[in-house]
matplotlib code that plots the C-alpha trace (Angstrom):
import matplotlib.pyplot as plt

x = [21.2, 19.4, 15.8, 14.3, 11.5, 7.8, 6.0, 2.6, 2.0, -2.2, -3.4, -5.8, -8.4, -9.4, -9.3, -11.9, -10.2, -7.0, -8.8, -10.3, -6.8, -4.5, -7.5, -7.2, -3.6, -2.0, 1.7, 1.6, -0.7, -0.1, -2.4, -3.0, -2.8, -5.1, -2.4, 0.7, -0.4, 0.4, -3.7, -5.3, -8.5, -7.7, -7.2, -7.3, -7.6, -4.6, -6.8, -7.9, -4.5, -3.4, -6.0, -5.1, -1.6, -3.5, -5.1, -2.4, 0.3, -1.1, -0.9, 2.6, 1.5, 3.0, 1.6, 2.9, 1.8, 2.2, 3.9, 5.2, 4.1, 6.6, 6.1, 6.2, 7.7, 4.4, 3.7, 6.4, 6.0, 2.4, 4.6, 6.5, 3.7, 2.0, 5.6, 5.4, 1.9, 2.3, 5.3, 2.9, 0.2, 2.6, 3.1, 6.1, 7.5, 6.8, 7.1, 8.5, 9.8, 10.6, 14.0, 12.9, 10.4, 12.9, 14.8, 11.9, 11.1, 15.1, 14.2, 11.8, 11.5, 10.3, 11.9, 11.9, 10.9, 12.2, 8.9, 8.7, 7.9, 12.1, 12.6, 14.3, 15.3, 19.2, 21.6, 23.3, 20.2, 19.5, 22.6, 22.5, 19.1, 20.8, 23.9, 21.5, 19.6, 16.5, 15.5, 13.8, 13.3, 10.7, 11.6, 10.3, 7.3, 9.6, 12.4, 12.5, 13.5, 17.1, 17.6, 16.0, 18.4, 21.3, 19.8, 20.2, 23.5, 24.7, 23.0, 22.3, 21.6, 18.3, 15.1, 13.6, 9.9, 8.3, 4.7, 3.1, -0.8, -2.8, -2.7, 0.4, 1.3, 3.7, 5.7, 8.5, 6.8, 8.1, 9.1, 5.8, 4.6, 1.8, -1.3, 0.4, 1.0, -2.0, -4.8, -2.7, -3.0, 0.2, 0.7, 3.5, 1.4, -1.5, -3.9, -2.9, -5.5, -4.7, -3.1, -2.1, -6.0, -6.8, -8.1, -5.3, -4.0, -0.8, 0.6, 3.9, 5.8, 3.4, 0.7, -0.4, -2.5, -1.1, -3.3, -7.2, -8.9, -7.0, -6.1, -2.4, -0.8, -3.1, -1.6, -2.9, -2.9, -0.2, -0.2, 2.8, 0.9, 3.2, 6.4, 6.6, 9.1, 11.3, 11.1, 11.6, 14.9, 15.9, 15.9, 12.7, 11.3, 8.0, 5.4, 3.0, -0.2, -1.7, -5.0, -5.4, -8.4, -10.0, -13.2, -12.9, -14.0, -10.6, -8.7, -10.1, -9.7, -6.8, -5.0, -6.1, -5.2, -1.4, -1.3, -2.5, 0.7, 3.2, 2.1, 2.3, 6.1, 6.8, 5.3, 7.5, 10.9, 10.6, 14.0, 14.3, 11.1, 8.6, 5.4, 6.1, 3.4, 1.4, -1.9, -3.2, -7.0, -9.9, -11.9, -15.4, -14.4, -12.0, -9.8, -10.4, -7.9, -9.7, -13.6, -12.6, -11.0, -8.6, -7.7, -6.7, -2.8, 0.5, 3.7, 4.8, 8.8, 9.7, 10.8, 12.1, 10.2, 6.8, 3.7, 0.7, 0.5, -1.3, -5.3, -5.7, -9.3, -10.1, -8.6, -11.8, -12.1, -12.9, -13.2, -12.9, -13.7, -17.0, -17.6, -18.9, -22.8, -24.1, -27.4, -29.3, -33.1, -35.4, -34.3, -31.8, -29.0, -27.2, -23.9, -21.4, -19.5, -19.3, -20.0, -23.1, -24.4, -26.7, -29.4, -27.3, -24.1, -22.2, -21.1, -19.1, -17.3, -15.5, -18.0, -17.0, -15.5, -13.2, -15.0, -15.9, -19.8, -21.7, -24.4, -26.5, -28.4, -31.7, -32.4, -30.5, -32.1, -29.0, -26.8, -29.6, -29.3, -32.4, -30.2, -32.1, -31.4, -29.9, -26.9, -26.6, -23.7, -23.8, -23.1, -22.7, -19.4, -18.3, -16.4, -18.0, -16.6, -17.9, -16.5, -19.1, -19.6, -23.1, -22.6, -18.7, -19.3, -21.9, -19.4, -16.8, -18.9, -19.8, -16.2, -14.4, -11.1, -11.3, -7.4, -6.7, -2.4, -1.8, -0.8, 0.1, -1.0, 1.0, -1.3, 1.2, 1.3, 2.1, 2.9, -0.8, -2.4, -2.1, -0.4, -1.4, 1.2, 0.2, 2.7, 2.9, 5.6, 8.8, 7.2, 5.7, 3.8, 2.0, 1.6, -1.9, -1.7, -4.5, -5.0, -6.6, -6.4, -5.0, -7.5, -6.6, -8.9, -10.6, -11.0, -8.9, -8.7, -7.0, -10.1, -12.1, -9.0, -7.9, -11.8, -12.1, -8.4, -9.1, -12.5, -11.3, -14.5, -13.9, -10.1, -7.7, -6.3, -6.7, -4.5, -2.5, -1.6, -2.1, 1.0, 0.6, 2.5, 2.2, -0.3, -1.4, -3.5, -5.3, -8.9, -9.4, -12.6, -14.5, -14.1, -11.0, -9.6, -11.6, -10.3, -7.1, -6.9, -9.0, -6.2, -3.4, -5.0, -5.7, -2.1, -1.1, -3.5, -2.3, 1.4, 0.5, -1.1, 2.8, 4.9, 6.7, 10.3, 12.8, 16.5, 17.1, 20.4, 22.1, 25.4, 27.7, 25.6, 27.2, 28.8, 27.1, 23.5, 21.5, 22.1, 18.8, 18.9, 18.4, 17.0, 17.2, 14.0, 13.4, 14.8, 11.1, 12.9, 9.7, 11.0, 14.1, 15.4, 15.0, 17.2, 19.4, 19.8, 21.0, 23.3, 24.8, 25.0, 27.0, 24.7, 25.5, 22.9, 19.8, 16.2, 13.2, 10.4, 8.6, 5.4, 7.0, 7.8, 5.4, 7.4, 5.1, 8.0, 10.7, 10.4, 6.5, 7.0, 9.9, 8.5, 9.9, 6.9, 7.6, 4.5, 7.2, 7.9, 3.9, 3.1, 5.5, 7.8, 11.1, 13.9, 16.5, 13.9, 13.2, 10.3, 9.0, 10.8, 8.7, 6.5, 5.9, 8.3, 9.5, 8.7, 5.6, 3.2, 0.5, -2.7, -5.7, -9.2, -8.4, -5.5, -2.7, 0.6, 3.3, 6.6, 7.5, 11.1, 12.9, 15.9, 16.9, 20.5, 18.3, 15.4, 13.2, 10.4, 9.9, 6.5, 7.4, 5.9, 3.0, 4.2]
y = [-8.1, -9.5, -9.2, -7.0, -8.3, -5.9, -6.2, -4.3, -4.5, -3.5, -3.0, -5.7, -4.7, -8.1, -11.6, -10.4, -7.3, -9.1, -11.6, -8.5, -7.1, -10.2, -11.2, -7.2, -7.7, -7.3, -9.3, -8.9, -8.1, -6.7, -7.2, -6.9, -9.5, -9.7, -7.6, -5.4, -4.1, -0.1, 0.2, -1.2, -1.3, -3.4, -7.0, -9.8, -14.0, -16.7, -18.9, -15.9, -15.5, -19.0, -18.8, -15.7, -17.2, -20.5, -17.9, -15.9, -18.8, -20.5, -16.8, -16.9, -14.3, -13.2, -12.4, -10.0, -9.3, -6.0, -6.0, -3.0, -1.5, -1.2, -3.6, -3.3, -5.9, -7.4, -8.0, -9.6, -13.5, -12.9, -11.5, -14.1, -16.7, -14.8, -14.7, -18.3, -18.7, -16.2, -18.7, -21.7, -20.0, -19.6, -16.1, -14.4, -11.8, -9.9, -5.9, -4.5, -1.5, -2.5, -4.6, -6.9, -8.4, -8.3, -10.8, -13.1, -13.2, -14.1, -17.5, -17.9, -18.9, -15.4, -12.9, -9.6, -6.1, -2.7, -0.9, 2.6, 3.6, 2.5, 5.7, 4.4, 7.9, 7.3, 5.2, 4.5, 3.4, 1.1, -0.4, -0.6, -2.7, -4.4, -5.4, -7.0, -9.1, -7.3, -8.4, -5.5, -1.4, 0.6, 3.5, 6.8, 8.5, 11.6, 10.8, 12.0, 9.7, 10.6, 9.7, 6.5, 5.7, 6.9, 4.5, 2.1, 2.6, 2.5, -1.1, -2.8, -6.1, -4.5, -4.6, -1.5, -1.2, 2.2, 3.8, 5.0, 5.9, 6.9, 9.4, 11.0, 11.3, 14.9, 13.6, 11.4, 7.7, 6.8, 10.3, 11.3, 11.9, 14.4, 12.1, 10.5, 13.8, 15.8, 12.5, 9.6, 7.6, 6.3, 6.4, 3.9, 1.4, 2.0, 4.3, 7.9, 9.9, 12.1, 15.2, 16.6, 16.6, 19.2, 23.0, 25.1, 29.0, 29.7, 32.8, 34.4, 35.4, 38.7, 36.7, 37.5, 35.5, 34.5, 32.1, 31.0, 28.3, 25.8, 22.2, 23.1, 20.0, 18.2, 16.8, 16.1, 12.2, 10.3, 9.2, 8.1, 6.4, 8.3, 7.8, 4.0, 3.7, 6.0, 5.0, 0.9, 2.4, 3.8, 0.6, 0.3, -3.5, -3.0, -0.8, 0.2, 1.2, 2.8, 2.4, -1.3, 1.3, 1.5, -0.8, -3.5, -1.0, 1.3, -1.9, -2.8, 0.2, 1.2, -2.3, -2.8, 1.0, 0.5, -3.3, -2.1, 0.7, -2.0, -4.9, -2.0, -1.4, -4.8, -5.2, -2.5, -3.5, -7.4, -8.2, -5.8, -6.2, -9.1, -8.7, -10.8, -13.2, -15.1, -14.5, -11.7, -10.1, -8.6, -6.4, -5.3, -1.6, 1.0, 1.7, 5.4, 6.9, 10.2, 7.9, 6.4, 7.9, 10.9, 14.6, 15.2, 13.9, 15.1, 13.4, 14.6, 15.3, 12.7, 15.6, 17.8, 20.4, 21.8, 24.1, 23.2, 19.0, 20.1, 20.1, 23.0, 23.5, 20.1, 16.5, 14.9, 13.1, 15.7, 13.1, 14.0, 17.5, 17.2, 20.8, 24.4, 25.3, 27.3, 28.1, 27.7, 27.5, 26.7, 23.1, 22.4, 23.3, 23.0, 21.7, 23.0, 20.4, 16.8, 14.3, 12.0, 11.8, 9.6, 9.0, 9.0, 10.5, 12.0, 15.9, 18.4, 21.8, 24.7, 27.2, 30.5, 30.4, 27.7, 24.9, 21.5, 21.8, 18.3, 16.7, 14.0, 13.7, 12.9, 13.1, 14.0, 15.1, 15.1, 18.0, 19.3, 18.0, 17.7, 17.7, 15.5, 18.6, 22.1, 22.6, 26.9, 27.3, 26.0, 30.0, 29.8, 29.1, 27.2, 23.7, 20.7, 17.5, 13.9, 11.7, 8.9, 7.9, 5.4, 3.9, 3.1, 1.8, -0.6, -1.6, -2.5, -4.4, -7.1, -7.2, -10.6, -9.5, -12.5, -13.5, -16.6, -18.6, -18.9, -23.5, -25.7, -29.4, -32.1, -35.7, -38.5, -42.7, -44.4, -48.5, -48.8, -46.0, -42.3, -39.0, -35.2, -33.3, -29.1, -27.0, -22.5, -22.4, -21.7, -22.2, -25.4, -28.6, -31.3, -34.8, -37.2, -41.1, -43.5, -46.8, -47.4, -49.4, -47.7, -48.2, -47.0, -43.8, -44.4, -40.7, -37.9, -37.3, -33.9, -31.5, -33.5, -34.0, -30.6, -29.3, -31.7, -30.7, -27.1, -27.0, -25.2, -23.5, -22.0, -22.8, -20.5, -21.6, -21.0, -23.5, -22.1, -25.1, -28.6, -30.5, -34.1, -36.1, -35.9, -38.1, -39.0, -42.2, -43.0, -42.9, -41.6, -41.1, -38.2, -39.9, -40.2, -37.3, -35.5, -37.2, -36.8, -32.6, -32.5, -34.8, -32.7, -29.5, -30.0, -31.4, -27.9, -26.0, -28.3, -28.1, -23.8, -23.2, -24.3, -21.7, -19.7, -20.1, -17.6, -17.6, -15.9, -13.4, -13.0, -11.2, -9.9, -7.4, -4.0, -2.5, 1.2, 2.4, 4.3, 7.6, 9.4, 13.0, 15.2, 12.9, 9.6, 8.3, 8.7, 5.0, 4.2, 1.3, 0.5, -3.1, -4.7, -6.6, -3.7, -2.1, -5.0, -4.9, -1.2, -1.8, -4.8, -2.4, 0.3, 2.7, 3.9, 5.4, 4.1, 6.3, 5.0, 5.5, 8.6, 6.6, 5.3, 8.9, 11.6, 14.6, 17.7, 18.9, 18.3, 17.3, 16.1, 15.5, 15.8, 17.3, 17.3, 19.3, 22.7, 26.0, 28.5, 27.5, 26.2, 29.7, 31.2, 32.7, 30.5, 32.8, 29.8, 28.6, 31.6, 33.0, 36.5, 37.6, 36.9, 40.0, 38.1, 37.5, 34.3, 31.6, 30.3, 28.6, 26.4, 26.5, 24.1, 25.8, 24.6, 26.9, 24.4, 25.9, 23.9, 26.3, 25.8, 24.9, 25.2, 23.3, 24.7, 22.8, 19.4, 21.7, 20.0, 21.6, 20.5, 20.2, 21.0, 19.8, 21.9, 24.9]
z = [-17.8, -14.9, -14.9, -12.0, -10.3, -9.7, -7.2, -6.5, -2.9, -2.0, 1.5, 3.2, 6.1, 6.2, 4.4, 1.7, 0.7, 0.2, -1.5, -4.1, -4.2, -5.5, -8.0, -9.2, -9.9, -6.9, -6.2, -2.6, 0.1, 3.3, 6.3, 9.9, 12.6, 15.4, 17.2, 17.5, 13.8, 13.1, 12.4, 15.4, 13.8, 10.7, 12.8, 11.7, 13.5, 12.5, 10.9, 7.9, 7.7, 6.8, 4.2, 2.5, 2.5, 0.7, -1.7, -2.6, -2.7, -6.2, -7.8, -6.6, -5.0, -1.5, 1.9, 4.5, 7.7, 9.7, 13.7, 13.3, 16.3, 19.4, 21.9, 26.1, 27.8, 29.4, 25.7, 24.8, 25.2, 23.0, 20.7, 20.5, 19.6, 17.2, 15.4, 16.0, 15.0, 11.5, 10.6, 10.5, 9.1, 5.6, 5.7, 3.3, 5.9, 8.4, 9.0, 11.8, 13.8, 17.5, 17.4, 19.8, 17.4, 14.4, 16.7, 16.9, 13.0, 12.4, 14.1, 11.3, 7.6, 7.2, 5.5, 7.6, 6.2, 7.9, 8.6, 7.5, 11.2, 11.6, 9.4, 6.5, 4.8, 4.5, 2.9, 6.0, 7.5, 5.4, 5.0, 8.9, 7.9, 5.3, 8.0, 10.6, 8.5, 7.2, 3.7, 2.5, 3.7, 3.0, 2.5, 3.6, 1.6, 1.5, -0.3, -4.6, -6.7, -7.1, -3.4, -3.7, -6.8, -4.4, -1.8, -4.2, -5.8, -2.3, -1.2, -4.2, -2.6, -0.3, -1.6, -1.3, -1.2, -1.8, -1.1, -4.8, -3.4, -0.9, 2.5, 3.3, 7.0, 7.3, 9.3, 8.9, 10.1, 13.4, 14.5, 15.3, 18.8, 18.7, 19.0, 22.2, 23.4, 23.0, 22.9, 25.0, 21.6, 20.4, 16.4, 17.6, 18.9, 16.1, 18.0, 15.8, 16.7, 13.2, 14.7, 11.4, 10.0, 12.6, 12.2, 13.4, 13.9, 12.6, 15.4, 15.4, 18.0, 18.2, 18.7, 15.0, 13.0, 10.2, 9.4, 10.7, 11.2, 8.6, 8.6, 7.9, 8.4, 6.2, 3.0, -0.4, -1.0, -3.3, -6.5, -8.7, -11.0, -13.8, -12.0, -12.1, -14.8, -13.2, -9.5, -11.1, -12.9, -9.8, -7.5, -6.4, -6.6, -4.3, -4.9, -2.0, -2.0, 1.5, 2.7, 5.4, 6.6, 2.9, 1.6, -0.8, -3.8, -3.1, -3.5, -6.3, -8.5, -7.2, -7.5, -10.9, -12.0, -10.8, -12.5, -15.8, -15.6, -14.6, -17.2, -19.4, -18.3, -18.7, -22.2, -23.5, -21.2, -21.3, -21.4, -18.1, -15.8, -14.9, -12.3, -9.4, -9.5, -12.2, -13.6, -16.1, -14.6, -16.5, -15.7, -15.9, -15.2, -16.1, -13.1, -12.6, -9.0, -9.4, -8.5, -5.3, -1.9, -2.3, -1.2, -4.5, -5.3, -5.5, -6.3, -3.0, -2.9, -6.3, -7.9, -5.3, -3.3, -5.4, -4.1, -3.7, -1.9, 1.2, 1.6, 3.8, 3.4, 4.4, 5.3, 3.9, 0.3, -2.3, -5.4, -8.9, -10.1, -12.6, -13.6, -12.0, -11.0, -14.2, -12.2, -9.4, -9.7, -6.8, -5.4, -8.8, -10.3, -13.8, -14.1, -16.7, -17.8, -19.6, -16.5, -16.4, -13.3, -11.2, -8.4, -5.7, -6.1, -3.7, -4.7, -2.8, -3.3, -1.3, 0.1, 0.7, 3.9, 2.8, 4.0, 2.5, 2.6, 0.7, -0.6, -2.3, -5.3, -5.1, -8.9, -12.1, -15.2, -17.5, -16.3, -13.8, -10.3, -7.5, -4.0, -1.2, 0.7, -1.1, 0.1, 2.0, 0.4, -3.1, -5.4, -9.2, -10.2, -7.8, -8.4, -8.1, -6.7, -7.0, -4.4, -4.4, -8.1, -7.8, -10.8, -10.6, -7.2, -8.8, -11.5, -8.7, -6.7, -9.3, -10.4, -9.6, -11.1, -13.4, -12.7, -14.7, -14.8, -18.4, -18.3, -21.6, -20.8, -22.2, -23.1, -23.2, -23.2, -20.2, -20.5, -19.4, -19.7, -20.1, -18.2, -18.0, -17.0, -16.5, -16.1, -15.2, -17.7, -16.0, -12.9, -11.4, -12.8, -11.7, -13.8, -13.0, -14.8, -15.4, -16.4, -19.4, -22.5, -25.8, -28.3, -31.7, -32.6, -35.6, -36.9, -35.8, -32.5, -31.8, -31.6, -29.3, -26.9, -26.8, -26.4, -23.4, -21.4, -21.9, -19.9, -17.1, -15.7, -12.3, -11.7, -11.9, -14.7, -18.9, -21.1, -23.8, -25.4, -25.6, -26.6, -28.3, -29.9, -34.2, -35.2, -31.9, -32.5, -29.5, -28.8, -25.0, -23.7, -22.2, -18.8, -18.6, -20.3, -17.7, -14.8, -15.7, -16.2, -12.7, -11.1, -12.5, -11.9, -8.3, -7.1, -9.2, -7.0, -3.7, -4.9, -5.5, -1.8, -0.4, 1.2, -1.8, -1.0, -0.6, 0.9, 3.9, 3.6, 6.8, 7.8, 10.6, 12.8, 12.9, 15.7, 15.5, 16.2, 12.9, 13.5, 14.4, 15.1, 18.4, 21.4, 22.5, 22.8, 19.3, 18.6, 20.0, 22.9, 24.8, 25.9, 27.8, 24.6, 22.6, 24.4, 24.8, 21.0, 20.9, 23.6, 22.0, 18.7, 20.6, 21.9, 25.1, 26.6, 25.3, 26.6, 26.8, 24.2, 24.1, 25.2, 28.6, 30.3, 29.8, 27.7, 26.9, 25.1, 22.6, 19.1, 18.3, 14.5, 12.2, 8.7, 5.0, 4.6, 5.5, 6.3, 5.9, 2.3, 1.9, 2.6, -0.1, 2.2, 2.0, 1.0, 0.9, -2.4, -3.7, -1.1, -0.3, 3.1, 5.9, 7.1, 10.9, 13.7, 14.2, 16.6, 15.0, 16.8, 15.6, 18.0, 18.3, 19.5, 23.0, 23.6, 23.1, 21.4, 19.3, 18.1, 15.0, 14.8, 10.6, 10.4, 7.1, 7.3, 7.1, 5.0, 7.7, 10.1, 13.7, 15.7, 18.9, 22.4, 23.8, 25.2]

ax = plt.figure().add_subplot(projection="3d")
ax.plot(x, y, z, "-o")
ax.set_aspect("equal")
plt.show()
């Protein structure tokens, strides 16, 4: 049986959280460029880049940088040379959504990855990815795991890459037009001005109020820390944590959390699984997911529709739940349950009208808390939430990660002199020689030699086993024994830093476009080659990108998630009948309407353009 590779892929705002999150146990990392990224804020210069890649390389760890934005045709030649530039700089591959830049990386050594924004939800669209040369997919955050395995069965030879953590967007990625409709900021080009965290009224057609004043399109965030096993025995050989927005401390915790579970998976399946890169990390923490960033989770659709994944009360992190007020006295509280807390911390809870209301500690006595300021709405049992843990964050700051390459060194003769050869086993190896005399040693030698090769101090590296021959009777001294393991080690580390290999798989292009649904423009063509590609693939009438004509209405988002059945009232899975009259329409403050559109054949709900 062949041996499937793991790869935990962490998010990098910049060179020093991608740094944190390959020396927490990360395989890959994923990371902006100064442009055309799908987070316009997380940027980042050429010459950072080509370090990380340095950095990452002697883990055997992998880079990969995000253009996954679509591009206009003024942009295109800049384009072009950051492709250009990204190839020199080492990087692995390169995501993407706009087909025009795809045909840029495939003049590369790069391996190209199918952005989710291309809306990777089918197997026929990823075979149509598989057909034109892309490497890897990522697949849509939507699917369960019994449609990624059928993914799978169906094109066994693409790597699929799927998302395991972090904030959930409701609709399908790519597909969603809202915050260039309502805001003239394009989640397409990396500007999403987060439509889908916004207070809204649900109305029906009566102009009833179904619901008030509620962030219903805000989703819980992801965790499939459980699922691993089963979304690895389903196909899956990447996966993604979200979050090129989040501090260095996220990374950390979260990166180390998800490496723990797969080394853990490996150590129980080693003839089936092995982690991507090299290098085992300790830590001077306990990962915890519930202490940093989060909505609360859900498993989203892994196992099919389930109640209960949005965050309707707010979009904002709530933290980990550390007990109920027991009383309120004065300016203090007691707290009824078994958390420690300290100066500091950040608490929060759900006030009575459904609102997320905060504060911070300005002193804890044990399980009574001293707010800076008392918080208006804080009633006896009510929940408590801590999402800013002091002391964790403390922990995670001094943590270095502590990611050391397990070597074995091997001391051997040489005519005149001696050779160190250090070697990753099964990976690479790098031999130094000197000239020396070979003076016969006149006590063991052994202890001294191997105490003298194995001091490894800040490298990257911890030897496992030095390898000599029985009896070996030289006497080598200090000096040279030293100079040797820092020769051999460095032309490791040099030979390391080199651009991991990989071979490209190309084969005939199809003759058929993927098959989105409903309108044209929702292949996202915002440039002449673009659309030079799709006609060359057989589409006929290729429209322009939603961005390039101004549309107040058609389809604004395409949702798995679905209010009707949120709200308990989907007869097709086993609802109350609905008491309102449909259309629905979902209203912001500013009198703005978007009809609700179900598509129960697809079991898919529509955002609709402003009407």
């Amino acid at each position: 049986m062949k041996i499937q590779t793991l790869e935990l892929l962490a998010p990098a705002r910049d060179l020093a959280c991608a740094q944190a999150a390959i020396d927490h146990g990360a395989d890959a990392v994923y990371i902006g460029a100064e442009r055309f990224g799908a987070r316009a804020a997380a940027g980042n210069a050429i010459s950072d880049i080509a370090r990380l890649c340095r950095y990452a390389h002697r883990f055997g760890a992998r880079v990969y940088v995000t253009v996954n934005t679509i591009v206009y045709d003024r942009e295109l030649e800049a384009t072009r040379r950051l492709i250009g530039q990204l190839d020199e700089a080492g990087v692995d591959a390169v995501l993407v959504q706009d087909m025009a830049v795809a045909e840029m990386v495939r003049d590369t050594r790069m391996e190209l990855h199918a952005s989710t924004q291309t809306d990777n939800r089918t197997a026929e669209k990823v075979a149509w990815l598989r057909q034109t040369g892309f490497d890897r997919a990522v697949l849509a955050r939507e699917l369960s795991v019994e449609e990624i395995a059928a993914i799978h069965q169906a094109v066994p030879d693409m790597d699929l890459e799927v998302f395991v953590h972090g904030a959930l967007c409701v609709s399908y990625s790519g597909l969603c037009y809202a915050s260039q409709s309502c805001f003239g900021r394009s989640a397409n080009r990396g500007e999403c001005a987060q439509f889908c965290r916004l207070k809204f009224d649900l109305t029906d057609a009566d102009g009833r109020i179904v619901e008030h004043d509620r962030h219903l399109l805000s989703l819980k965030d992801m965790c499939q820390i459980d699922n691993l096993e089963r979304l690895a025995e389903a196909g899956a050989t990447s996966f993604k944590i979200e979050g090129r927005l989040k501090d260095a401390s996220y990374v950390k915790n979260v990166t180390a959390a998800y490496s723990e579970r797969l080394d853990a998976l490996v150590a129980r399946h080693p003839d089936r699984y092995r982690r991507a890169s090299a290098g085992h990390c300790h830590y001077t923490f306990t990962p915890n997911l519930h202490k940093t960033f989060n909505r609360g989770f859900t498993t989203y659709f892994a196992d099919g529709r389930r109640p209960d994944i949005s965050s309707p009360d707010t979009p904002k992190a709530m933290g980990e739940y550390v007990g109920r007020v027991k009383e309120i006295r004065g300016h203090s509280f007691n707290v009824a349950g078994t958390a420690a807390f300290a100066n500091g911390d950040g608490l929060c809870f759900i006030n009575s009208r459904r609102e997320l209301e905060g504060f911070r500690v300005n002193r804890a006595e044990g399980g009574r808390l001293f707010p800076l300021k008392m918080p208006v709405g804080l009633r006896p049992g009510m929940g408590l939430y801590r999402n800013n843990d002091i002391a964790f964050e403390r922990q995670l700051s001094q943590s270095d990660g502590g990611r050391k390459i397990a070597v074995t060194m091997a001391l051997d003769t040489t005519p005149d002199g001696f050779s160190l050869t250090v070697a990753i086993p099964g990976g690479l190896s790098a031999t130094a020689t000197v000239t020396a005399e070979h003076q016969e040693a006149q006590r063991p030698q052994a202890d001294n030699i191997v105490r003298q090769l194995t001091k490894l101090g800040n490298t990257i590296y911890a030897c496992s086993e030095v390898a000599l021959s029985e009896g070996f009777p030289w006497f080598v001294p200090a000096s040279v024994l030293t100079s040797l393991r820092r020769e051999a080690v460095g032309l490791l580390e040099h030979k390391s830093e080199e651009r991991l290999p990989h071979v490209r798989r190309r084969d005939d292009h199809l003759v058929t476009p993927p098959a989105y649904p409903h309108h044209g423009y929702l292949y996202n063509i915002a440039n002449g080659e673009a659309r030079d590609f799709y006609v060359n693939h057989g589409l006929a009438h290729p429209q322009p990108a939603f961005e390039l004509e101004r549309r107040p209405h058609g389809v604004l988002m395409q949702c798995r998630y679905c209010l009707r059945y949120a709200l308990g009232y989907c007869v097709n899975h086993g609802g109350q009948k609905p008491s309102w009259r449909e259309p629905l329409y979902l209203g912001l403050p500013d009198g703005r309407r978007f009809r609700l559109e179900f598509d129960c054949r697809h079991c898919q709900m529509n955002v609709m353009g402003d009407d």
